[in-house]
C-alpha positions in Angstrom: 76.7 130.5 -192.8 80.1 131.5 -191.6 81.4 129.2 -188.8 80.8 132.7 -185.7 77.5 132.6 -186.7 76.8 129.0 -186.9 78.4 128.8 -183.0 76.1 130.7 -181.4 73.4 128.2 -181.1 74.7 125.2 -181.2 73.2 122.6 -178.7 74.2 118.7 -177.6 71.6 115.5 -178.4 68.8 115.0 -176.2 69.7 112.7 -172.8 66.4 111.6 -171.0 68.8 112.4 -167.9 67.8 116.2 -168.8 65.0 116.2 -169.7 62.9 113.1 -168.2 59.4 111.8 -169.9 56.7 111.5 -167.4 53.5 109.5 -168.1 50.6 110.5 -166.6 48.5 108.1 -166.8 48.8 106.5 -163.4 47.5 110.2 -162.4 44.6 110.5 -164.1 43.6 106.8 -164.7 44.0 105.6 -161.3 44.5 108.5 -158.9 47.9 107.0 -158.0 49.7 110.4 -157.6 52.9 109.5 -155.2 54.8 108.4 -157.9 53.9 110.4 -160.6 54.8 113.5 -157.7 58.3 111.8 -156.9 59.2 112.0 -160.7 57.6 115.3 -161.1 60.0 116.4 -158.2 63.1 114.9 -159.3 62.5 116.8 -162.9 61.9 120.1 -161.4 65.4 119.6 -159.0 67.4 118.6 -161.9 66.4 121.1 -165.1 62.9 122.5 -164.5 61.9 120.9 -168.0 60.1 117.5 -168.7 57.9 115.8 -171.0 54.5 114.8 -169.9 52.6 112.3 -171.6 49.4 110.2 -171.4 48.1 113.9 -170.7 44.3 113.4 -171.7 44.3 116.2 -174.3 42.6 114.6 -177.3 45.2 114.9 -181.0 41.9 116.5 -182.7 41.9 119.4 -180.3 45.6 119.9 -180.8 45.3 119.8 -184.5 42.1 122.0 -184.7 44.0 124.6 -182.5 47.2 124.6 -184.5 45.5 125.0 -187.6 43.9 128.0 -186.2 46.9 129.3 -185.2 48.5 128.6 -188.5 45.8 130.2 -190.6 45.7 133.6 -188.4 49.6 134.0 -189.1 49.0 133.7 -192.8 46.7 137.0 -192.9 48.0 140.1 -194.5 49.8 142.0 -191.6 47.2 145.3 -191.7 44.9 142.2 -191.0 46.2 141.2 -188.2 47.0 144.4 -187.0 43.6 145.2 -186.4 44.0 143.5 -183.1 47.3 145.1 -182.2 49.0 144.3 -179.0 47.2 146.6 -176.1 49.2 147.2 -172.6 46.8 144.6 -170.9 48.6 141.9 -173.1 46.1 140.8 -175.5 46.4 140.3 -179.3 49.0 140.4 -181.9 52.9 141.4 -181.5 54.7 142.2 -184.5 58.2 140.6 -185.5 60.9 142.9 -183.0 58.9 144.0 -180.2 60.0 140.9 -178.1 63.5 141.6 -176.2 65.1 139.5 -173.7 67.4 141.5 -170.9 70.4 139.7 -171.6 69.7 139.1 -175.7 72.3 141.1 -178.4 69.1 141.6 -180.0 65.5 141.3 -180.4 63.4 138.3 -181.3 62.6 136.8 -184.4 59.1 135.7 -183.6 55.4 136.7 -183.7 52.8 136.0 -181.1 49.2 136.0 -180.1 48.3 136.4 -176.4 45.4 135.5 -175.0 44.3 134.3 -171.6 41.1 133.6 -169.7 37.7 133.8 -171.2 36.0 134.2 -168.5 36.6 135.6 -164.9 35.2 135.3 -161.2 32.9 138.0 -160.5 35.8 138.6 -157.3 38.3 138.7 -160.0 36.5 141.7 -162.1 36.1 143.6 -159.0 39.4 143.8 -158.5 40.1 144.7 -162.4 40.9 148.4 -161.8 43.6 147.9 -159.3 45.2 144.9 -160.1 47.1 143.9 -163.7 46.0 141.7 -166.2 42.3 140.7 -165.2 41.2 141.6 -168.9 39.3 140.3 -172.2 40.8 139.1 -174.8 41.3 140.6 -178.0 40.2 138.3 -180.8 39.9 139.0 -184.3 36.2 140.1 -185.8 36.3 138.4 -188.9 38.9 135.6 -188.0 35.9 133.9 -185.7 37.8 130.5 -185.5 40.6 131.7 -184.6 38.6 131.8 -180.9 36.9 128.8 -181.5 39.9 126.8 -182.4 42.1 127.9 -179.6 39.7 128.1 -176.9 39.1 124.3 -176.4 42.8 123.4 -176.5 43.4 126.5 -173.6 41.2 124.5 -171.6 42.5 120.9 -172.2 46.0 122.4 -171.3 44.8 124.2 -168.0 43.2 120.8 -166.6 46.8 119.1 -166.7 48.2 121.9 -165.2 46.2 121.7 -162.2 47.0 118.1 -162.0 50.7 118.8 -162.6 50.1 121.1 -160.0 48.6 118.9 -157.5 51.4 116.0 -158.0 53.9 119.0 -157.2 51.9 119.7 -153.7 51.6 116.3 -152.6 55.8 116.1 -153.4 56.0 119.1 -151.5 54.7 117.9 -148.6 51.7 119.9 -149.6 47.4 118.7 -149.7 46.9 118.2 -152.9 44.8 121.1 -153.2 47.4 123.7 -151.9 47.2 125.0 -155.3 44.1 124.9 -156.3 43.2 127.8 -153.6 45.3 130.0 -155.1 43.8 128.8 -158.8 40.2 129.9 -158.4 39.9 132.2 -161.2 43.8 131.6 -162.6 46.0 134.0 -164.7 46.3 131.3 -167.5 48.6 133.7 -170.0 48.0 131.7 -173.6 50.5 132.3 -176.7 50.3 131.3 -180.3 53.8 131.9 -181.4 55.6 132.1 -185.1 59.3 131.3 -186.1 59.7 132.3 -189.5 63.0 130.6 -190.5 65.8 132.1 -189.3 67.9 134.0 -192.6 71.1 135.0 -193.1 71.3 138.5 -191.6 69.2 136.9 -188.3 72.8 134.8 -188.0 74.8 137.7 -188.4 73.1 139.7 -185.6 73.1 136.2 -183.3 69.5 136.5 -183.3 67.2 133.8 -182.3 63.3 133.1 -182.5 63.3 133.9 -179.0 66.2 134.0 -176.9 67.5 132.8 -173.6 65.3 133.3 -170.9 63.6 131.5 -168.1 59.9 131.9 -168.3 58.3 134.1 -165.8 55.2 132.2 -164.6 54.6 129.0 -162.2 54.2 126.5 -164.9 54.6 126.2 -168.6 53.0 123.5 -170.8 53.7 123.6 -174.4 53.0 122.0 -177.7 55.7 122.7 -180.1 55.0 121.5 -183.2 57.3 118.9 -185.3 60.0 121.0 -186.8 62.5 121.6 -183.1 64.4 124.3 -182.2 63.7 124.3 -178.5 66.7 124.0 -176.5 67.3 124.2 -173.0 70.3 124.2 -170.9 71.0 121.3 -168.9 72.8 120.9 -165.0 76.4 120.8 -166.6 75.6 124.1 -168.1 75.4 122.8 -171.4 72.6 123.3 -174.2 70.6 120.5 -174.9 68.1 120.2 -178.0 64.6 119.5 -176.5 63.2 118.3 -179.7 59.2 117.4 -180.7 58.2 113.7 -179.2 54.9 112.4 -180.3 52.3 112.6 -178.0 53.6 115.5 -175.1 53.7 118.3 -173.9 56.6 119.3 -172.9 56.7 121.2 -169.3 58.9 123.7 -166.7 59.2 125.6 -163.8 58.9 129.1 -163.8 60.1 132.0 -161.8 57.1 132.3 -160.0 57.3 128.5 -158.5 61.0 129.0 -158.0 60.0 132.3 -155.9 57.3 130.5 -153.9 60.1 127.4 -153.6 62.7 129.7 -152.0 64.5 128.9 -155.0 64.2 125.0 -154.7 62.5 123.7 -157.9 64.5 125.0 -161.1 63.2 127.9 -163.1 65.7 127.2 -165.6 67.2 129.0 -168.9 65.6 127.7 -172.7 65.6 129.1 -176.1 64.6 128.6 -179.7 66.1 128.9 -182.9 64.5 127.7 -186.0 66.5 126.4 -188.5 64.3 123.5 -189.6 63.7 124.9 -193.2 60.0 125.1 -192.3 57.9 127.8 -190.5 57.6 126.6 -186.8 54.6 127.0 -184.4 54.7 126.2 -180.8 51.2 127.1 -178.1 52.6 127.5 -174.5 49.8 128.2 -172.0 51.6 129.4 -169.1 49.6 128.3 -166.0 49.8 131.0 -163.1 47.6 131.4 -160.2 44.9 134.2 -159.5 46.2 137.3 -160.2 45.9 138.1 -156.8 47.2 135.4 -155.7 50.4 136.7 -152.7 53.5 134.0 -153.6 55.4 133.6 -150.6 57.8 130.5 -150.0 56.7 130.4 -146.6 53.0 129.0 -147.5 54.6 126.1 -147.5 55.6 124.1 -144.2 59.2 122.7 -146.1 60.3 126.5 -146.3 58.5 128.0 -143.5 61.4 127.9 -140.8 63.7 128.9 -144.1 65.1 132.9 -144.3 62.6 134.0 -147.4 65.3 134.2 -150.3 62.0 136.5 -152.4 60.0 138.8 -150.4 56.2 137.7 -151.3 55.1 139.4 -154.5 51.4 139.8 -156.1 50.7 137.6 -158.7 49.1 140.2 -161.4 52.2 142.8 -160.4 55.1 140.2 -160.9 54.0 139.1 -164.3 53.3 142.7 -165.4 56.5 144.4 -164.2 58.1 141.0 -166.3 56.2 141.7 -169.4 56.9 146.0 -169.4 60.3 145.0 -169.6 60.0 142.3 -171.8 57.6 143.8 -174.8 57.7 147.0 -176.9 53.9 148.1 -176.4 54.9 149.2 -173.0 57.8 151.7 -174.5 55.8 153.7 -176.7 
């Protein structure tokens, strides 16, 4: 690895000052929720990223759904391709259909999207005219792939509405401001692969997925124990965000920055896996109904502010994001 190559991804240690740890426990144990929301809020003004732990989500589910996850990227690629990527973004997207606007080059990585199982009966109305409200696309002869995956999806989206709740209440917010806006949620899952990066990735600067800030409300991720995540901290420098037992690890997205008038951080990350090891990370990126109208001036703190965002649709945000984002949408 020539020394051009080798700087193009190089990132600091870790400082808790970046990226905080934040137990939940007093949350879901004991319904204390004011200080769990004053760290929450301090995290999402300072980076947008944080460790949550004491989350609830049983190791077994995790381990179940990784291993599912695992075993459907180890099928023969005509395999997998029998559930392609489709426009409603569902299924499998082959290595180089993932470009960030600002990346030299494409990604490195695979992924599996997924989302809701089930929808409100309002929601599939409304599934002509507004993006996204759709099945997913699992594998016929890969049955636990569904039945792996399915059980962690769910764990994740019950600590994102608490997140979610701590974040209203330090808003100035009822705890349940987000919840009405989460009755039949937009919960876009991934299963994602980094094979390791090889020499001609380095050449072309190319990363497992590049910089970006996600596009959603709220991410919450498992990564699994091989790093590679890094994120850029308040002094504009890259920090390594690497795997701590027993978390999550969390941030802001667009769409919470949008509905903030830009007040919580939705704030640049990227991976680059040079571990030695194939690495597996399962974000569920937790977004309300699709739609959902995001406008910053919901809330009372920005309501006298001059809206920064004019309000978007949920469903319409995330889709215009992902046309520019993903291949399928070029052909």
């Amino acid at each position: 690895m020539n020394k051009k190559s080798a700087d193009y991804a190089t990132a600091k240690a870790l400082s808790l000052e970046d990226i905080p740890i934040i137990d939940l426990e007093p949350l879901i144990l004991r319904n204390e929720i004011d200080v769990v929301a004053t760290q929450l809020i301090s995290a999402a003004l300072n980076t947008g990223f944080f460790y949550i732990k004491n989350h609830g989500i049983e190791q077994s589910t995790i381990d179940r759904a990784l291993a599912s996850s695992q075993a459907f990227f180890k099928l023969p690629k005509a395999q997998k391709a029998k559930v392609a990527v489709n426009q409603h973004q569902r299924g499998w997207m082959a290595p180089g259909m993932a470009k960030f606007s600002e990346a030299k080059t494409h990604d490195l990585k695979e992924i599996f999207f997924f989302g809701p199982e089930n929808w409100s009966a309002a929601m599939l109305a409304k599934s002509k005219t507004i993006p996204l409200i759709t099945d997913n696309l699992w594998p016929r002869d890969e049955s636990s792939l569904k039945s792996g995956i399915i059980p962690y999806y769910t764990a994740v989206c019950d600590v994102g509405h608490r997140v979610l709740s701590a974040i209203a209440r330090g808003l100035g917010e009822e705890t349940d401001f987000f919840a009405k806006r989460y009755t039949s949620p937009l919960g876009r899952g991934q299963l994602v692969y980094y094979p390791q990066a090889g020499d001609e990735d380095e050449k072309s600067e190319r990363f497992g997925a590049a910089a970006h800030t996600d596009f959603g409300v709220l991410t919450l991720l498992y990564q699994d124990n091989n790093g590679g995540l890094q994120v850029l901290n308040k002094s504009q420098e890259w920090v390594e965000a690497p795997p701590i037992p027993g978390t999550l690890v969390s941030n802001i997205g667009d769409l919470l920055n949008r509905w903030t008038n830009g007040y919580l951080a939705s704030n640049r990350h990227r991976v680059i896996n040079r571990s030695g090891n194939e690495r597996f990370s399962m974000p569920v990126f937790f977004d309300p109904d699709p739609d959902a109208i995001i406008d910053s001036q919901d809330f009372k703190k920005f309501a006298e502010q001059t809206r920064q965002y004019p309000p978007i649709q949920v469903g319409d945000y995330i889709h215009g994001k992902n046309r520019k984002t993903f291949a399928q949408y070029k052909k």
